[in-house]
Structures are given as C-alpha cells and as structure tokens.
N, C-alpha and C positions, 0 to 999 in steps of 0.2 A: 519068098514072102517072109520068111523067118527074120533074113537081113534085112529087110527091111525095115521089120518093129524093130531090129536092132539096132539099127543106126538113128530110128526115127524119139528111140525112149534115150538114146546116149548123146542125142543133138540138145532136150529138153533136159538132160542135166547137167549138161555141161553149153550155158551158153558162151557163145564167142561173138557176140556183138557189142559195138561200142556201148558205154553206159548209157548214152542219150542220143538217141534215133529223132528228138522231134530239133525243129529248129533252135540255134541259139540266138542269146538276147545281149548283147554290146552295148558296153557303155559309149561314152565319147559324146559328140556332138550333136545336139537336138538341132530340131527346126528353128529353133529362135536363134543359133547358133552357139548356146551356151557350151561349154564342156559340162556333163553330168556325170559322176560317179557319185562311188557310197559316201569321199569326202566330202565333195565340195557340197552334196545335197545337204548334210549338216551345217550347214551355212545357211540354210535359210529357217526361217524361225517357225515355219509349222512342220519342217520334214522333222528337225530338232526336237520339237513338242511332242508330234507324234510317238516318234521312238522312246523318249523320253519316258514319256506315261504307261505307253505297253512294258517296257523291259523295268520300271520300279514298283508296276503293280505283281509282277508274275515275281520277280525277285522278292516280294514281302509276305508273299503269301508262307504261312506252314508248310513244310514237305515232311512227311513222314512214312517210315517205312513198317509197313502193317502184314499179318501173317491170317491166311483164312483163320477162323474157328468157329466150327460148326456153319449154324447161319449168319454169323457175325463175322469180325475181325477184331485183332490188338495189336497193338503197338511195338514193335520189337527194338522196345531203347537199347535192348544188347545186342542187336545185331552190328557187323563191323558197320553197315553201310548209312547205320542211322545217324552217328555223327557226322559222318564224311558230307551227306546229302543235308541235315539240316543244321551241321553247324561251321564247319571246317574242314574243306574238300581237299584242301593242301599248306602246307605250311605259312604261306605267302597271299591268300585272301582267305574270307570268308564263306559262306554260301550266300550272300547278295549278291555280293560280288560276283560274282562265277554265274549263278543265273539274271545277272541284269547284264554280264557280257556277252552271253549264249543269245538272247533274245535281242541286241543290239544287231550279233551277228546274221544272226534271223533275218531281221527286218530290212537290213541292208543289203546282204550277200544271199539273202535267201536259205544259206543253212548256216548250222553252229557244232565247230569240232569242237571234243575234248578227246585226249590224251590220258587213256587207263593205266593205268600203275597200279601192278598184282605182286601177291609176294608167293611164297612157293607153294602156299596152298591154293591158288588161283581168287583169293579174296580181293576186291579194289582195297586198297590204301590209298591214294590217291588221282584226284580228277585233273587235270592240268586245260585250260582253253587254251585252244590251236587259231591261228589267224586263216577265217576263210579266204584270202585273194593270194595266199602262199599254199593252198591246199591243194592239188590233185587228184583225179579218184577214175580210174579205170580199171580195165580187166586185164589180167596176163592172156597166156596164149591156151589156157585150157579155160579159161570164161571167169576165172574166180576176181571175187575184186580188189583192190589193193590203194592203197593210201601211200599218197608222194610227197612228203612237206619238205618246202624247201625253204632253207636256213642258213642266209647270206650263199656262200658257194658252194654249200652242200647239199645235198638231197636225202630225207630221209626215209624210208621204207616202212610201212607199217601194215600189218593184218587187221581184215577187221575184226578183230576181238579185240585190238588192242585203240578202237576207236570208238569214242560214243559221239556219233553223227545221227543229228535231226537234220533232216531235209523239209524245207518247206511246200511250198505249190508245186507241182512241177508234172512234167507227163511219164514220166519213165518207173517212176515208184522209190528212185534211188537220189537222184538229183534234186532239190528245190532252184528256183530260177528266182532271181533277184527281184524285188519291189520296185528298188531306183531303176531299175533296166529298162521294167517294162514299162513303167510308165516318165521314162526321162523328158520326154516332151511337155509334160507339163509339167515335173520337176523344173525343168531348164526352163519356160517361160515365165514360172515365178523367179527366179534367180534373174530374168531380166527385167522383171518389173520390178524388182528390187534394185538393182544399179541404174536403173533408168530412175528411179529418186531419190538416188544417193547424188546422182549427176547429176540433178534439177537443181536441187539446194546448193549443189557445191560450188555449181557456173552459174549460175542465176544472177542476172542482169538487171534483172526487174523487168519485164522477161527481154531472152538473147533477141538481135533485131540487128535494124540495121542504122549506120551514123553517117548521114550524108550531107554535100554541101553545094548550093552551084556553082563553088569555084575550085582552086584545083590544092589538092592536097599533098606536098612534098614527099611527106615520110609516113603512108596509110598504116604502117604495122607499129607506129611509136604512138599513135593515135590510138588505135586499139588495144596496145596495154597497158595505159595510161586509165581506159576508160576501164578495163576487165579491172586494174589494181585498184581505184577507187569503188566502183560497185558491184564488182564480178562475188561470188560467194552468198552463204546463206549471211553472214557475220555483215555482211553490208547492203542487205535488201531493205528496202523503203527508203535509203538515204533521197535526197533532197538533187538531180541531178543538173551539174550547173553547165549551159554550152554556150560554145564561145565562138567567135569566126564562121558566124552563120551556120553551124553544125544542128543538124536536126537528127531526130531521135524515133525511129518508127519500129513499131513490135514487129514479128514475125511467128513468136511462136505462138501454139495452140494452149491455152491455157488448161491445167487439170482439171480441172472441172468439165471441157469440152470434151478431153480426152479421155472420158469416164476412167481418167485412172483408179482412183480407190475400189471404183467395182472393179474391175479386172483383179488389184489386188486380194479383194474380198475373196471372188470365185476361186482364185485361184489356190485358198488357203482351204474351202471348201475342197474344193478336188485334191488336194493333198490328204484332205479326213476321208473322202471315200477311197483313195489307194488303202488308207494304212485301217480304217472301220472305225474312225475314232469321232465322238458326235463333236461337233464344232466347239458346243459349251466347252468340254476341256482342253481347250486350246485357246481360250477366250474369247470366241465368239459366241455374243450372247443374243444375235440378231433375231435368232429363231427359238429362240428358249425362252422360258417362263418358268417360276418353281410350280405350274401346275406338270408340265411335263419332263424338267430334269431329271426327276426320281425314275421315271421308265424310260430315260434315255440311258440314264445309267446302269440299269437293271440289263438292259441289252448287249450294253457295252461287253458285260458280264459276262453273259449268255452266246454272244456270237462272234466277238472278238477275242477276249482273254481265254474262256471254254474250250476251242479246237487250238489255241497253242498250248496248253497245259495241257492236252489229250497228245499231244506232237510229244512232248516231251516225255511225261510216265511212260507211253509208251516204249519207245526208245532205249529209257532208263531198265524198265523192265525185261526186253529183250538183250542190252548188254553186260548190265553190271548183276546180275545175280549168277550163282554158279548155276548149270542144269538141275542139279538135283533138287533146287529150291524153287524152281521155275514153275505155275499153276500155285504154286503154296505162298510165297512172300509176293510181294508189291509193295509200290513208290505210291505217294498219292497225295495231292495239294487239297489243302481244304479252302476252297473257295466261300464256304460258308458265309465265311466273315462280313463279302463282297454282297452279300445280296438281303442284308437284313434289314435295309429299310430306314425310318426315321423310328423314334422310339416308341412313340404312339403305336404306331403298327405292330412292330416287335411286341409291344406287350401283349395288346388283342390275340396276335399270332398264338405267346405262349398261353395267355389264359384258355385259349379254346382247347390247347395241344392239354393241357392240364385236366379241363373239366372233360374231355372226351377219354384220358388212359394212354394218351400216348405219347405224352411227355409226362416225368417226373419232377418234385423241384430239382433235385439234384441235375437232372438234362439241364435245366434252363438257367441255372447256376452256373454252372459249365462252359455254355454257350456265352454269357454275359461274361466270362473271366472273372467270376466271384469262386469263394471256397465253397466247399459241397455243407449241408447239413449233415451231422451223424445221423446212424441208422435208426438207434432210440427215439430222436425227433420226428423220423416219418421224413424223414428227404429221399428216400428209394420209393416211397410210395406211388404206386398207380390210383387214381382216383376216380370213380365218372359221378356223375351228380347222380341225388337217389330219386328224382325222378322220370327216373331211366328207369325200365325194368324190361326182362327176358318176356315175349311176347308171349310165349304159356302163363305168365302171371300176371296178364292183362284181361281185361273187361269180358268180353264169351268165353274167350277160351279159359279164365280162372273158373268162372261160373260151372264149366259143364264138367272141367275138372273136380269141383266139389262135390257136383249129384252125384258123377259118378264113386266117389270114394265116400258117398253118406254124407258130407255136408264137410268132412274133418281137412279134406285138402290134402291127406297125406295118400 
C-alpha cells in the first residue's frame, strides 16, 4: 500500500502527458472552400477591425507596477520592471507596441510569446515578442514543459522562466486554441462573399447572359471577347449595347438584390463581432445602435471583452516576471478607469455625489480628469459630506433623551 501512495503522489508531480489531451483545431479549408488562416482572415475588413480595436485599446491603456501597502497600494516608479512594462520593454519598440502585438497574437493564434531577458541578478531587462505559428510547447520525458522556437533552420530551446506565455480559451490550462481556427467557416464564407463582389463588378456584363443568333456563328470565342472587352468590367457597366447579325442578348444571372447579397454580407460581419465580442457599432455598423444605447454597448465592451484579456495578461505578468521573493507583494495592473467614465454630464454627477458623500476628494477627481492636484492649504485633500447629515445619536429622539438624561446640557 505504501507503493502505492508512492507511485500515486510521484505520477501527480511529475506529469507525463501531452500538453493538450482535448482535440486540435486546423486551419486550411472551410466549407465555402476558402483557405483560412491567421493571414488571410486579415483580409477581410471586420476580422481586420476586430483585432484592430481590441489590441489598440488594451495597448493604450496605463500599466503600472504597484506594491501592497497596508490597505492600499503605490506605485513603484523605481522598480526595474516599471519602465520595461510602461514605457520600453526593449531597445527596438515601445510598450504599445509589444502589447498591441501580444494581443494581435492572442486574437489570431490564440496565445502571445515573449522572450525574458534577465541579467545576473535574475531581474527582466528585457521583453522580446516571439511569433506564435514558429512556437512549440511540450513536455520532456519527466513531464516538465519546455518551449521550441524555431528560427529559419534552427530550433531554439527555452525554459519556462525564460518565457512569458498568455494562453487564451483553451481546455488544458496551458494552451489557448485559435479564434480564426475555430470559427473558419465563417471566417471563410465572408472571404467568399467578398470575392464573389469583387467578381461581380469586375465581370459584369450588365449582367453575364447569354448572345445568341439563328444563324450560324464562324468564330464563337472572337464574338465573346469582343463583347467581354467592350462591356465586360465595373468601368463599362450601363454602356449603351449595340448588336449586329441578328445577335440577341439575354441575362442569366441572378441579380443582388435577389440574391440577398448585402444581407449575407451584413450577417456575416455580425458573426465575425460575436467570434471576437466586439458590438457592431465599432466596426461601423450602425444598423442596430442608436446614442441612446451606444454608451452601454460600450461600457460592456469594457466590462466583458477587454476585462478577461487584461486579467489574461497581469496575470501572467505577475506570475513570470517578478523574482519570488517579491511575489504576493509587487503587481502589474492596467487601469481601465479611463474606459468606463461615461459622457461628461455623468462624470460630473458621479464626482459630485463621490464629493458630497467623503469619498472622493477634489484632489481624487482632479486626478482622475488629468488636471494638477490643489495644494493642501486650499483643502484639496479634504473629505467632505454635507452638514445635513448628522450621526443618528444627534438626531430627533435619540438627541432628546440624550439631553433628559444629562439634565438638559447634552454633554
């Protein structure tokens, strides 16, 4: 029995199973027969948008690296990692940069490498971004995991400490599973509704049909690029079509309008915003918005899309780049603030109330607007609440019976 727990507690810490037990997701060819990967879905102008907006909003936001204190936190402008993270992660980009390619990598490939660079005291100096579809990630032969980038004909070997990997959706805890992957089918049948109107305009005949005669035709293919090179193209639609030799002229195809093209494209740009959670309005579709609803479309956007990738990331951050000993005490942390403060009218309401209740300061709400603080002599640290407010022992009975009781004097 002994061996038993011992083989049974030495199997759980040392796993030896592939990184990913559930099924994998392949790119290549949808049902519409498109080729889909992370490239070519970039070609279409709402996968484009999509990613676009998520990885320039999470890119703009503040990062700052903050240290418990007490019930609060501060800011640790002299820690190494706080310029690295918000201003200059390596010699060759900035911090937009690095986090608007992290989140591209996200969105496409499902996770986002970078490349730690430590110096001898085990501090980051720098962040380097790794390309996910050159990345590898298994385990050797005692379970541990290991990182394989390869680098034209080499392959390079990395620990994970020496990797800060967010993984996205995924079943295993370690992998995230690609966006474009899993839903290439209708990735790829917008990419077909899209060259099915590039071709429309480009062949367009006013529409392709058929040019028949009832007598007999010598040379049928010098006939029909005669007639493609005078009317074929968008550059020559509605011309005036002149026939000759009893040739007549009958449509065939189905006009767009019948073939509810634009709604197909419509839907399709919709189903691309629920793959990626992005409300249609920013991507300009304005079919289902109104400014009475934009404000809480936006607010959600906030709330349920950008929120769990910026939780994806601190996390991460937190668990790789800090040494142990600093680990429960320093943290990473984006202020999303910015994102959710409304039209101005509200903002103020918000801070008058925060003001007249104690719990906001001007100096708080100075702050938050990116104004200079008031000195202290002026009262800009001050807590306020209105003075008719008062502690419910100095209200109506209870003041009263407090007075009989002390003679009349209240004290």
């Amino acid at each position: 029995m002994a061996n038993f727990f011992k083989w049974l507690f030495k199997a759980r810490a040392e796993p030896t199973d592939s990184v990913s037990s559930a099924p994998n997701f392949y790119m290549g060819q949808s049902i519409s027969g498109k080729i889909v990967n992370e490239r070519s879905s970039m070609q279409t102008t709402a996968v484009f948008a999509c990613v676009r907006i998520i990885a320039e909003t999470v890119a703009s936001l503040p990062l700052h690296t903050y240290r418990y204190q007490g019930d609060g936190k501060e800011k640790l402008y002299t820690h190494p990692l706080y310029r690295i993270l918000h201003d200059e992660p390596n010699p060759e980009m900035t911090s937009f940069t690095l986090r608007e390619t992290m989140m591209t990598h996200l969105l496409l490939w499902g996770n986002a490498y970078c490349q730690i660079i430590r110096n001898g005291k085990g501090e980051v100096v720098h962040l380097y971004p790794l390309l996910p579809d050159k990345m590898t990630v298994d385990r050797d032969k005692n379970g541990n995991l290991y990182y394989a980038y390869r680098k034209e004909t080499t392959t390079h070997y990395l620990g994970p400490e020496d990797v800060l990997h967010v993984p996205g959706l995924g079943f295993d805890g370690v992998m995230g599973y690609s966006p474009v992957a899993l839903a290439k089918n209708a990735i790829g049948l917008n990419i077909a509704a899209e060259e099915y109107g590039g071709r429309f305009f480009a062949n367009n005949a006013t529409p392709s049909g058929i040019l028949s005669t009832s007598g007999t035709i010598k040379d049928p293919s010098k006939v029909r690029d005669a007639w493609q090179a005078a009317y074929g193209g968008s550059g020559n639609s509605n011309k005036v079509a002149v026939l000759e030799d009893g040739l007549q002229y009958q449509a065939i195809s189905m006009p767009n309008s019948d073939a509810q093209f634009l709604e197909t494209r419509k839907f399709q740009i919709e189903e691309i915003c629920r793959i990626f959670q992005v409300p249609p309005h920013m991507v300009a579709d304005l079919s289902k918005s109104s400014f009475s609803n934009i404000e809480n479309q936006s607010i959600s956007f906030v709330v349920h899309t950008i929120r769990p990738w910026l939780v994806r990331i601190e996390q991460a951050m937190n668990k790789k780049l800090f040494l142990e000993k600093e680990k429960g005490q320093c943290f990473v942390s984006f202020n999303a603030s910015a994102l959710m403060r409304g039209d101005y009218k509200s903002r103020m309401d918000g801070y008058a109330i925060g003001i007249q209740n104690g719990f906001f300061s001007v100096n708080d709400v100075r702050r938050m607007e990116n104004m200079d603080p008031i000195s202290e002599e002026d009262g800009g640290d001050l807590y306020l609440v209105n003075g008719n407010m008062l502690p419910l022992k100095m209200a109506g009975a209870y003041a009263k019976k407090a007075m009989d009781e002390t003679g009349g004097d209240g004290s």
